[in-house]
N, CA, C and O atoms as a Maestro MAE file, in Angstrom:
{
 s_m_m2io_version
 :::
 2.0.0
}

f_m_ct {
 s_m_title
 :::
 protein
 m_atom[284] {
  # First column is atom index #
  i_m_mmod_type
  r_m_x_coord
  r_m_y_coord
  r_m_z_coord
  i_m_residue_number
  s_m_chain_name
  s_m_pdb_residue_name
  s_m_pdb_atom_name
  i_m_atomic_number
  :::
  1 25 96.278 -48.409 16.513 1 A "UNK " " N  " 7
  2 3 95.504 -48.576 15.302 1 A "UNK " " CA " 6
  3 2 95.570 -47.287 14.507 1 A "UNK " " C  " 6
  4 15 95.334 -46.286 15.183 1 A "UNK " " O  " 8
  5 25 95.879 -47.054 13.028 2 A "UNK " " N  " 7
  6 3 95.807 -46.216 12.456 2 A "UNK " " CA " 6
  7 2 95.418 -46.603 10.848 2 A "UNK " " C  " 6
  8 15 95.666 -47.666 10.279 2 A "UNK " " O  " 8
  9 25 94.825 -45.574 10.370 3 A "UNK " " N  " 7
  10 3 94.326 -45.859 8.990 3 A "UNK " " CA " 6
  11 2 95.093 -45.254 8.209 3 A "UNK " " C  " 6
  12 15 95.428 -44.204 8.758 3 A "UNK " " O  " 8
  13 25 95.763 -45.403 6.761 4 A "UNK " " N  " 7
  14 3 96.570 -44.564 6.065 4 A "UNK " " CA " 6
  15 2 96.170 -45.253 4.721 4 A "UNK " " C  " 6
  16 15 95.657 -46.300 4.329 4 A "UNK " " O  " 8
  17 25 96.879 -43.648 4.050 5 A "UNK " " N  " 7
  18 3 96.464 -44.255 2.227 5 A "UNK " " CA " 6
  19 2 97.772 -45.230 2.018 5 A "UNK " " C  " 6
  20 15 98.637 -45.710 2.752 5 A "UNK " " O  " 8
  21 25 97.405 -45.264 0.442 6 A "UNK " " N  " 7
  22 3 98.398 -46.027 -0.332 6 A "UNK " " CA " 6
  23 2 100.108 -45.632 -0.097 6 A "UNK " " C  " 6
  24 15 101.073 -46.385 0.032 6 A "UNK " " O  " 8
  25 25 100.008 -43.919 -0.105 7 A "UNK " " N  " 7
  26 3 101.325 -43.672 -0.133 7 A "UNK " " CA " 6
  27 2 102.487 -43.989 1.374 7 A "UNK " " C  " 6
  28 15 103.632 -44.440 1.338 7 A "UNK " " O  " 8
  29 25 101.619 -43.533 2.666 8 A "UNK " " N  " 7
  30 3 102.165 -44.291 3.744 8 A "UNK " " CA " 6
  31 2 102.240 -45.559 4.270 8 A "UNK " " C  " 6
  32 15 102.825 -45.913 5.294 8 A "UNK " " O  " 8
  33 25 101.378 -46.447 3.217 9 A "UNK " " N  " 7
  34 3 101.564 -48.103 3.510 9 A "UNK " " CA " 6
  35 2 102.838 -47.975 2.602 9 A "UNK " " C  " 6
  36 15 103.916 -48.297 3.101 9 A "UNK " " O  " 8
  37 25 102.792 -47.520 1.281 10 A "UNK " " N  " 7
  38 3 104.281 -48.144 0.807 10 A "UNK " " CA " 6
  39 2 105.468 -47.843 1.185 10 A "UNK " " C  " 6
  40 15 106.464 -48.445 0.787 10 A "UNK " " O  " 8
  41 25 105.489 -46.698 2.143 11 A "UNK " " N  " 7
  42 3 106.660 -46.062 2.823 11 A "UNK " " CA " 6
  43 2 106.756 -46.862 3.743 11 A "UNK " " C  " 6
  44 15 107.878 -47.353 3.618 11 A "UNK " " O  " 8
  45 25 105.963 -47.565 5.120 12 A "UNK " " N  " 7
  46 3 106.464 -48.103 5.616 12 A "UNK " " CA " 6
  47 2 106.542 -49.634 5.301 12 A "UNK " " C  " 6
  48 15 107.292 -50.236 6.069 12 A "UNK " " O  " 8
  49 25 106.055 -50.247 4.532 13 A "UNK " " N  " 7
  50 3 106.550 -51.481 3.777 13 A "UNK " " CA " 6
  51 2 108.155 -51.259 3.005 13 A "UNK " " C  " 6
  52 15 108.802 -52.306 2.992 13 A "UNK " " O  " 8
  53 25 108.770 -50.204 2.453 14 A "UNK " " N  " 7
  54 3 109.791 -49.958 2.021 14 A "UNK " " CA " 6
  55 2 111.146 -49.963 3.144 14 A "UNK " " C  " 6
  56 15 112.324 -50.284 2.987 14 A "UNK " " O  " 8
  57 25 110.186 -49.321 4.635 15 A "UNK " " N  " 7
  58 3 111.389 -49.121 5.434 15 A "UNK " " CA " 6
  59 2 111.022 -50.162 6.885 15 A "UNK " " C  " 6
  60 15 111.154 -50.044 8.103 15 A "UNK " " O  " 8
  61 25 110.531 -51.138 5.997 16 A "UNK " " N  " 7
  62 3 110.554 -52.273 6.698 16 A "UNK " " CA " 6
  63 2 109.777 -52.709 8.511 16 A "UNK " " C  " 6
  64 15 110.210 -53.488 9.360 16 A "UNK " " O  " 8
  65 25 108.547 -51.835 8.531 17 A "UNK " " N  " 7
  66 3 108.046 -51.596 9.275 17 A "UNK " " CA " 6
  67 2 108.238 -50.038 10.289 17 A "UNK " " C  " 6
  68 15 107.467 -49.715 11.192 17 A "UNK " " O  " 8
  69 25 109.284 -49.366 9.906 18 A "UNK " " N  " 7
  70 3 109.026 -48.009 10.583 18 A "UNK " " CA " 6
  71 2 108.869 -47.067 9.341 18 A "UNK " " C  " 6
  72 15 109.517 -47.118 8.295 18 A "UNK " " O  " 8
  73 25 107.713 -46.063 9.734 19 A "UNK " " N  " 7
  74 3 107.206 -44.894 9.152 19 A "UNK " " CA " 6
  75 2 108.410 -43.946 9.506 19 A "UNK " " C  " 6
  76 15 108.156 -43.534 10.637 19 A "UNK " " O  " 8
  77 25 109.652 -43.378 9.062 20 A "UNK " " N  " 7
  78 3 110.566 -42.253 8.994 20 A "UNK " " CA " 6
  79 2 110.061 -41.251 10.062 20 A "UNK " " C  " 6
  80 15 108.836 -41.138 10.078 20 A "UNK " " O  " 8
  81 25 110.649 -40.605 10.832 21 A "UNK " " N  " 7
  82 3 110.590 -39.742 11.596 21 A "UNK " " CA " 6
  83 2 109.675 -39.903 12.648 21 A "UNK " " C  " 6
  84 15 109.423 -39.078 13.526 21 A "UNK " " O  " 8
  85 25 109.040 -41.380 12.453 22 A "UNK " " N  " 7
  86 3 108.375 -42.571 14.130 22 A "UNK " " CA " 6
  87 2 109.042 -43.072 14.517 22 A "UNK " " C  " 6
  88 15 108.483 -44.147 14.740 22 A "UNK " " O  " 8
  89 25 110.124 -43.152 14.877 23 A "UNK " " N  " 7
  90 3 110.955 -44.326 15.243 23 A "UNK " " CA " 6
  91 2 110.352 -44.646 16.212 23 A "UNK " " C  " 6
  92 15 109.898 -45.781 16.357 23 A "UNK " " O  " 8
  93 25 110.200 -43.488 17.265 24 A "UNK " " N  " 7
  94 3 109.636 -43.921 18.780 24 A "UNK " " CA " 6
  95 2 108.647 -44.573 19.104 24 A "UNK " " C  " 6
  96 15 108.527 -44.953 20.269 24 A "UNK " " O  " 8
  97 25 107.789 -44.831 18.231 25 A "UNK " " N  " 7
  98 3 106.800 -45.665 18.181 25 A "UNK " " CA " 6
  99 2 107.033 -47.060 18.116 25 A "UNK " " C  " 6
  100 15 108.200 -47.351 17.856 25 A "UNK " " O  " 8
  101 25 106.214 -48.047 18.286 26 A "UNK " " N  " 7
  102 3 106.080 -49.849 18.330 26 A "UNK " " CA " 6
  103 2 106.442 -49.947 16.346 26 A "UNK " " C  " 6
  104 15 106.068 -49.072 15.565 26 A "UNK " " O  " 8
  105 25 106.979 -50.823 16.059 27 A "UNK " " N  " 7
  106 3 107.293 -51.141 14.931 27 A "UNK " " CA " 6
  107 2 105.794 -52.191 14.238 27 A "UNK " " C  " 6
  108 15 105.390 -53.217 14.786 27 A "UNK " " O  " 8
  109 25 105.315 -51.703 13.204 28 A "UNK " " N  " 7
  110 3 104.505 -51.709 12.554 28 A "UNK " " CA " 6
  111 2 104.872 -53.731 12.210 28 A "UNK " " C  " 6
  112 15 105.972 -54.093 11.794 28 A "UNK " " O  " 8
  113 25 104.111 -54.395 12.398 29 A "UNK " " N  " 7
  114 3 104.308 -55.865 11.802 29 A "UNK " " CA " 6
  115 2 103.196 -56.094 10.987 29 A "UNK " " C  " 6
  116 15 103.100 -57.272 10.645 29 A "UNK " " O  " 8
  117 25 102.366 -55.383 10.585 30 A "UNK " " N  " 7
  118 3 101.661 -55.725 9.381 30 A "UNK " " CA " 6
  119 2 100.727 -54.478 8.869 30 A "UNK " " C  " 6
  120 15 100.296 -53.484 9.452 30 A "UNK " " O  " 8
  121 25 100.618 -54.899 7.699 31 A "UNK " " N  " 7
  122 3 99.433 -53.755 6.972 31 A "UNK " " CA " 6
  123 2 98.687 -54.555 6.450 31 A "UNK " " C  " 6
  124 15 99.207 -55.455 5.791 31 A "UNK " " O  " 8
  125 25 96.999 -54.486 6.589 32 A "UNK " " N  " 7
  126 3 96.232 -54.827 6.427 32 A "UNK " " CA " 6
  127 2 95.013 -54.015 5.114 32 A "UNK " " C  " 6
  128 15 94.290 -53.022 5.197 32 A "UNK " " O  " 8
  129 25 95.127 -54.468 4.603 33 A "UNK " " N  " 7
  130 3 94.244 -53.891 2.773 33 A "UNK " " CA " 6
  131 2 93.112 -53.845 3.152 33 A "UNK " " C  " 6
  132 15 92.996 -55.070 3.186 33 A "UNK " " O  " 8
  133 25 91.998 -53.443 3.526 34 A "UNK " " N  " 7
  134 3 90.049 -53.616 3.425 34 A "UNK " " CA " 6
  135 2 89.382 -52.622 2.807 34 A "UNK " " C  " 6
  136 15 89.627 -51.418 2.730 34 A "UNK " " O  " 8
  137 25 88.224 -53.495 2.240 35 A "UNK " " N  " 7
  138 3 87.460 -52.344 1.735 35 A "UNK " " CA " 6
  139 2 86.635 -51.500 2.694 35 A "UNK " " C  " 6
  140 15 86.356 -52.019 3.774 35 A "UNK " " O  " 8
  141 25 86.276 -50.464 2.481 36 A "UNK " " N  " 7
  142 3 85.608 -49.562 3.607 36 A "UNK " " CA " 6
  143 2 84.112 -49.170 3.715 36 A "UNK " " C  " 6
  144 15 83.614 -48.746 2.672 36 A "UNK " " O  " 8
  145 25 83.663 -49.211 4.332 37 A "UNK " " N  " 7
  146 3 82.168 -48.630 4.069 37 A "UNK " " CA " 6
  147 2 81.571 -47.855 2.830 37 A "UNK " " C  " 6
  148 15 80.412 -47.971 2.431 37 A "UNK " " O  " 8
  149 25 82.357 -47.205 2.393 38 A "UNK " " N  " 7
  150 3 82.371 -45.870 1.387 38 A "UNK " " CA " 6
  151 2 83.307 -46.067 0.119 38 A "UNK " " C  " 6
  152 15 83.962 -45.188 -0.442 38 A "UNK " " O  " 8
  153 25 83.216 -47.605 -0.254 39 A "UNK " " N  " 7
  154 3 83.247 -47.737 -1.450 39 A "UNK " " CA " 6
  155 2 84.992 -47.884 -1.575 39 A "UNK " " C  " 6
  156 15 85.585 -48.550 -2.422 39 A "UNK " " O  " 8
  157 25 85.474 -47.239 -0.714 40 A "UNK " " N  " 7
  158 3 86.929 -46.943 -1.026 40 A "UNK " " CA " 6
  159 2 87.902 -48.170 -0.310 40 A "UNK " " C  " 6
  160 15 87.389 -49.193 0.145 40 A "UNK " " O  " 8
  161 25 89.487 -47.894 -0.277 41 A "UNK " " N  " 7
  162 3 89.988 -48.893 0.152 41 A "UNK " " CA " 6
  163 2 90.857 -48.258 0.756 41 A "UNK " " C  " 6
  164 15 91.493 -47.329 0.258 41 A "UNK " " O  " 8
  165 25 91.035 -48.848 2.337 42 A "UNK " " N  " 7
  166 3 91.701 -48.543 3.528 42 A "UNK " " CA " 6
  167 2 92.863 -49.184 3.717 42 A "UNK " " C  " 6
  168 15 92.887 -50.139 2.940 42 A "UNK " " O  " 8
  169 25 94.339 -49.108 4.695 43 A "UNK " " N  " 7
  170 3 95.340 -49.607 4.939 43 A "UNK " " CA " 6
  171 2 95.430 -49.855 6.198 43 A "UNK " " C  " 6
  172 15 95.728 -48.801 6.761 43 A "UNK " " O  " 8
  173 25 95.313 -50.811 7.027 44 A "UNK " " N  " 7
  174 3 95.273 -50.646 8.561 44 A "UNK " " CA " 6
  175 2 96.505 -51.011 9.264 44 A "UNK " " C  " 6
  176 15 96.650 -52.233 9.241 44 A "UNK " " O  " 8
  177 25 97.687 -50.243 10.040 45 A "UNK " " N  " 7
  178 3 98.328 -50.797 10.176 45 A "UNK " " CA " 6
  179 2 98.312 -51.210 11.801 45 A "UNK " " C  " 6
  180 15 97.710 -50.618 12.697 45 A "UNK " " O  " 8
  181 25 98.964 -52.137 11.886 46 A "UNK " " N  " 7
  182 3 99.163 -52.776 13.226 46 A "UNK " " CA " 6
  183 2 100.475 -52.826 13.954 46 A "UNK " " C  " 6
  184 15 101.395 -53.415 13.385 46 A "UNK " " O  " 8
  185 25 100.677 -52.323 15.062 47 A "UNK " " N  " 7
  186 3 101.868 -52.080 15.436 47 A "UNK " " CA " 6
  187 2 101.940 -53.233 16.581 47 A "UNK " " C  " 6
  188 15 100.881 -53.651 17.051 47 A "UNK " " O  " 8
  189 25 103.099 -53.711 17.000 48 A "UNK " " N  " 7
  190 3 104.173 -54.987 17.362 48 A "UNK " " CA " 6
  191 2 103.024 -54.596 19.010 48 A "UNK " " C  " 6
  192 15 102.786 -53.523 19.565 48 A "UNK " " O  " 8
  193 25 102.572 -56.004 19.320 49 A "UNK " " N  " 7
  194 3 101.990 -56.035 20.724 49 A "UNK " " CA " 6
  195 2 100.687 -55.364 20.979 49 A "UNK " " C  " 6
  196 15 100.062 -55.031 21.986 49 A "UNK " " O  " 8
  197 25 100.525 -55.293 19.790 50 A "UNK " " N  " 7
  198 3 98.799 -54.687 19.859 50 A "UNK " " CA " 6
  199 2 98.069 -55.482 18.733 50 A "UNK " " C  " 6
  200 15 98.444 -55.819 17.610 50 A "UNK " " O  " 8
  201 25 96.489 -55.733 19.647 51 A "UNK " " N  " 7
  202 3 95.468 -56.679 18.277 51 A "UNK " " CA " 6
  203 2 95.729 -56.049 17.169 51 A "UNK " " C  " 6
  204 15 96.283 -54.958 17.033 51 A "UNK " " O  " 8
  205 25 95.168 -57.015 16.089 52 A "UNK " " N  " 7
  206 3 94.727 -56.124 15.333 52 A "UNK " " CA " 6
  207 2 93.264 -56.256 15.256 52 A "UNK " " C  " 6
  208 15 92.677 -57.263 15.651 52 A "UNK " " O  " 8
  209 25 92.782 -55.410 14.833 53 A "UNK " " N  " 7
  210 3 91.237 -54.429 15.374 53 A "UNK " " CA " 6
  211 2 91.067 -54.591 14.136 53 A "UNK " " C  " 6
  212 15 89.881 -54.311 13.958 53 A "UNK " " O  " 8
  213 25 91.717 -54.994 12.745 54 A "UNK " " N  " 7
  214 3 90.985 -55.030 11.524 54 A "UNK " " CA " 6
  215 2 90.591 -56.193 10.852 54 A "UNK " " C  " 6
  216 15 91.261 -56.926 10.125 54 A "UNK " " O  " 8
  217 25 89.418 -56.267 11.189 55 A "UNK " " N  " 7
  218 3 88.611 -57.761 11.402 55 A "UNK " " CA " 6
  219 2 87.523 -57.480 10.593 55 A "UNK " " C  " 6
  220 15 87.611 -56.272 10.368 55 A "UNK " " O  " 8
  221 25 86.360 -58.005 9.921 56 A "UNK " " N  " 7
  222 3 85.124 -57.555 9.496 56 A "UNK " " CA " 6
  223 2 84.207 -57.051 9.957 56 A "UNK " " C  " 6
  224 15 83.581 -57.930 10.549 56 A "UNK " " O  " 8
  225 25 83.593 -55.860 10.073 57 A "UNK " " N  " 7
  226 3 82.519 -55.147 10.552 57 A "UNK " " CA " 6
  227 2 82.089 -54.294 9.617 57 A "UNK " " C  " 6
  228 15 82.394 -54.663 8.483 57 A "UNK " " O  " 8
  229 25 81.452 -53.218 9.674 58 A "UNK " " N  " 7
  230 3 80.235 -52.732 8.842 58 A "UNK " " CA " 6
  231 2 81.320 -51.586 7.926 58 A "UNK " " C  " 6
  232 15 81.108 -51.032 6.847 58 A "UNK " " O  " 8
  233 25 82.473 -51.512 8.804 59 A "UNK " " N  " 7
  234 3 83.304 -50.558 8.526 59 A "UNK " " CA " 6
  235 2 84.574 -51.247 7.406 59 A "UNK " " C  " 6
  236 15 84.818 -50.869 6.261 59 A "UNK " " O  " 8
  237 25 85.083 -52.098 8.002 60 A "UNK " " N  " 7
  238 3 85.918 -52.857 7.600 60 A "UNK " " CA " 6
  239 2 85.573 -54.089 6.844 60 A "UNK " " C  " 6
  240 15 85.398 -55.065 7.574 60 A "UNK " " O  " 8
  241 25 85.413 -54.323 5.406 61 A "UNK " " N  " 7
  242 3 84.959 -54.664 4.760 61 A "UNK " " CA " 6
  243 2 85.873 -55.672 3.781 61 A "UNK " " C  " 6
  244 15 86.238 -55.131 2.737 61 A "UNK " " O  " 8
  245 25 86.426 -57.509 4.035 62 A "UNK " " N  " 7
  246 3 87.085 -57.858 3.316 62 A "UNK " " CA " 6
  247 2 88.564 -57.649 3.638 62 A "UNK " " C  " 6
  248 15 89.384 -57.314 2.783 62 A "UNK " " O  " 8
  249 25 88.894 -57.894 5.087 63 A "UNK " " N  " 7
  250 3 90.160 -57.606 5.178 63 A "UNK " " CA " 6
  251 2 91.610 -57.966 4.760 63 A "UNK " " C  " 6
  252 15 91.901 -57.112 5.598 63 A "UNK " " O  " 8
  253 25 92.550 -58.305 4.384 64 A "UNK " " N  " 7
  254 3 93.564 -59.018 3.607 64 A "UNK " " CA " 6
  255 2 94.557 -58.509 4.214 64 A "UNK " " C  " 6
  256 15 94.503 -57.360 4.654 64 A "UNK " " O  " 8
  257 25 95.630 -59.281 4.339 65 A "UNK " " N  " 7
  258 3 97.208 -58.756 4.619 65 A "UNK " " CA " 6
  259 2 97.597 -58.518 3.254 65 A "UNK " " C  " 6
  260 15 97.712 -59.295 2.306 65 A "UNK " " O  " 8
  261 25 97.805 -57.066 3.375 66 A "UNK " " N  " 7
  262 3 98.718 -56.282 2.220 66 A "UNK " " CA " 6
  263 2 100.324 -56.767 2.269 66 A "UNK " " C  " 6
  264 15 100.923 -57.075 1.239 66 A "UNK " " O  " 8
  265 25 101.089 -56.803 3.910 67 A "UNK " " N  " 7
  266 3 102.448 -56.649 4.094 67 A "UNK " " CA " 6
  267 2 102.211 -57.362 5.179 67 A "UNK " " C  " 6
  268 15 101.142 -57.299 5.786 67 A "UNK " " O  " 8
  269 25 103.601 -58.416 5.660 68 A "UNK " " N  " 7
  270 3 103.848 -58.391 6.773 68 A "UNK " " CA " 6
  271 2 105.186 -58.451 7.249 68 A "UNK " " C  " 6
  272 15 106.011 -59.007 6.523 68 A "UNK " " O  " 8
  273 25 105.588 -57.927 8.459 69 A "UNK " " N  " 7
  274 3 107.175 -58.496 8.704 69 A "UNK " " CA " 6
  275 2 108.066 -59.661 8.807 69 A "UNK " " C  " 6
  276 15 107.988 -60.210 9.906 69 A "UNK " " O  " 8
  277 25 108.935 -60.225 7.935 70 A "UNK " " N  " 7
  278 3 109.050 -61.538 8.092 70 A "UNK " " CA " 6
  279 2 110.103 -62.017 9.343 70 A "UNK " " C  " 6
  280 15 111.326 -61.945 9.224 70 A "UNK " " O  " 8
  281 25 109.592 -62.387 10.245 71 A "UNK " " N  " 7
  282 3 110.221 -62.643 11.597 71 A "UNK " " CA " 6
  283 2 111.037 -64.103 11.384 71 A "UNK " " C  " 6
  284 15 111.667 -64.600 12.317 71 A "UNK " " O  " 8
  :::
 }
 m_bond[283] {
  # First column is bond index #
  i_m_from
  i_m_to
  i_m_order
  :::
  1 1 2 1
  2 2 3 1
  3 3 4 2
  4 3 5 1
  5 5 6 1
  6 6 7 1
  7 7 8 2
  8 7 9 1
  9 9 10 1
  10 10 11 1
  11 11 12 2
  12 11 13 1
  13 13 14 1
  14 14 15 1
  15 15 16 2
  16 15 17 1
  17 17 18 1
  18 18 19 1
  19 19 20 2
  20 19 21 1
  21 21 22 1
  22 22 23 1
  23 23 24 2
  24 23 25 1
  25 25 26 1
  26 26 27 1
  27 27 28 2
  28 27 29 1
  29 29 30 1
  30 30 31 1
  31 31 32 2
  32 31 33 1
  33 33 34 1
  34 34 35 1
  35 35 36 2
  36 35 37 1
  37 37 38 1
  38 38 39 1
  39 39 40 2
  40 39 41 1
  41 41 42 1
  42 42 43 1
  43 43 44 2
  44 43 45 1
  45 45 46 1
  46 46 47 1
  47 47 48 2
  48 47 49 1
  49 49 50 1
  50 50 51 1
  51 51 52 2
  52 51 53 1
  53 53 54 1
  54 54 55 1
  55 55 56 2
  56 55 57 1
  57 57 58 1
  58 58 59 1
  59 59 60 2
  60 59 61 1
  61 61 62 1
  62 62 63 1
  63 63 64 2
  64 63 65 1
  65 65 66 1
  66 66 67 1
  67 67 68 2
  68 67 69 1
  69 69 70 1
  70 70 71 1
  71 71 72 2
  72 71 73 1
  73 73 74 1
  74 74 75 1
  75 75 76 2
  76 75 77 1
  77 77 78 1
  78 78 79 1
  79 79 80 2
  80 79 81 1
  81 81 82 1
  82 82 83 1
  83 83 84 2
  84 83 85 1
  85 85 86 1
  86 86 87 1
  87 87 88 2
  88 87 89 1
  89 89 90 1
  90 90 91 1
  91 91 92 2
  92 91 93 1
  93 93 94 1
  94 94 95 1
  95 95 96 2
  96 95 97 1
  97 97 98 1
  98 98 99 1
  99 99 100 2
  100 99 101 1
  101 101 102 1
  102 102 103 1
  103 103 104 2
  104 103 105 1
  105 105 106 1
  106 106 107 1
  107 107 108 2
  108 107 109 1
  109 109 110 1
  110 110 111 1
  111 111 112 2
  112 111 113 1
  113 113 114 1
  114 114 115 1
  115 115 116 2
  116 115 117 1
  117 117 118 1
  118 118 119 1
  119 119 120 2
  120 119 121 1
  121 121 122 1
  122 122 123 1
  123 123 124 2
  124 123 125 1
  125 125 126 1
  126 126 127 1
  127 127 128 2
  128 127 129 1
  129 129 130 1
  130 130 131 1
  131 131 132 2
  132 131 133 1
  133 133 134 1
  134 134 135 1
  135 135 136 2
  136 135 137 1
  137 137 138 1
  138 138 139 1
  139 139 140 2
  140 139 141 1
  141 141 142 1
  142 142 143 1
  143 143 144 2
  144 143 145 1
  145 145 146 1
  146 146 147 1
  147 147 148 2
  148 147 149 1
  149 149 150 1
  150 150 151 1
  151 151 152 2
  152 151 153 1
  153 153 154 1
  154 154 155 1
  155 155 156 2
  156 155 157 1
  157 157 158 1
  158 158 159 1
  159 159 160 2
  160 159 161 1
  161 161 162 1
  162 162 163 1
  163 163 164 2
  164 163 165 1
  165 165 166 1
  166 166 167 1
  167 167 168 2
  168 167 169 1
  169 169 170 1
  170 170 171 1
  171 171 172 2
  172 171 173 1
  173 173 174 1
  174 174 175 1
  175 175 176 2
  176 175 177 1
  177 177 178 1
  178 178 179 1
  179 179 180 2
  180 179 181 1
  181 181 182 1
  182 182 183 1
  183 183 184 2
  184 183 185 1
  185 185 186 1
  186 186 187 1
  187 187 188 2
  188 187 189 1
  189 189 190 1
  190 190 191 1
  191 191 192 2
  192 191 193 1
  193 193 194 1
  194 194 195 1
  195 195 196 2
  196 195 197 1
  197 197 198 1
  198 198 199 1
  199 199 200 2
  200 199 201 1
  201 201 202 1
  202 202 203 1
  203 203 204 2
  204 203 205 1
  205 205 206 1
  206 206 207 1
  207 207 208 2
  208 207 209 1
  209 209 210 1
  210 210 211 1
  211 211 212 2
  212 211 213 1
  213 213 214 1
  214 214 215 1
  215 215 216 2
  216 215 217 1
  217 217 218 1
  218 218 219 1
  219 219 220 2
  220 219 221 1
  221 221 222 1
  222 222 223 1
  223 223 224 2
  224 223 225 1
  225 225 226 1
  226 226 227 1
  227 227 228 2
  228 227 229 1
  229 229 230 1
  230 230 231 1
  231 231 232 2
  232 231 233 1
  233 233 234 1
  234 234 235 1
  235 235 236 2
  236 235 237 1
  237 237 238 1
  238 238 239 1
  239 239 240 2
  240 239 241 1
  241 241 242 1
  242 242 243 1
  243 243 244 2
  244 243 245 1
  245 245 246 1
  246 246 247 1
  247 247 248 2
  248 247 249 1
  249 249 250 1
  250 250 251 1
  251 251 252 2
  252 251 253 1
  253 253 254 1
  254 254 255 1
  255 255 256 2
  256 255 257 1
  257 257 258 1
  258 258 259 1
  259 259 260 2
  260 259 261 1
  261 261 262 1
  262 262 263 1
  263 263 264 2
  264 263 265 1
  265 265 266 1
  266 266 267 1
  267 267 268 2
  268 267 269 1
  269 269 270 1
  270 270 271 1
  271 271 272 2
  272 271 273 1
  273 273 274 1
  274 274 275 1
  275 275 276 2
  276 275 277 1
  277 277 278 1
  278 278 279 1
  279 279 280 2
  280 279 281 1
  281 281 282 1
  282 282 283 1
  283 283 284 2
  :::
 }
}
């Protein structure tokens, strides 16, 4: 689970689920848009074989698929 702004959701939506210089990591299959506690707006991404954890709670507010990988 990781939270990122605008500019690292569109980087890895551009490179098609890997963030540049992660390779080694699980390949990202979706980004998730929510609003946040604090008014602002969050990117959650979810990597291949793990929940995703961005669901509605006090934190996560309105969740939406921004991106996903088309399998």
């Amino acid at each position: 689970m990781s939270t990122v702004g605008i500019n690292q959701a569109k980087t890895v939506r551009a490179h098609n689920g890997v963030y540049p210089g992660d390779e080694h990591l699980p390949p990202i299959v979706a980004i998730i848009e929510y609003d946040n506690a604090w008014g602002g707006v969050g990117y959650g991404l979810v990597y291949s074989g793990k929940p995703n954890v961005y669901t509605p709670s006090e934190f996560v507010r309105n969740p939406r698929v921004w991106w996903s990988i088309k399998t």
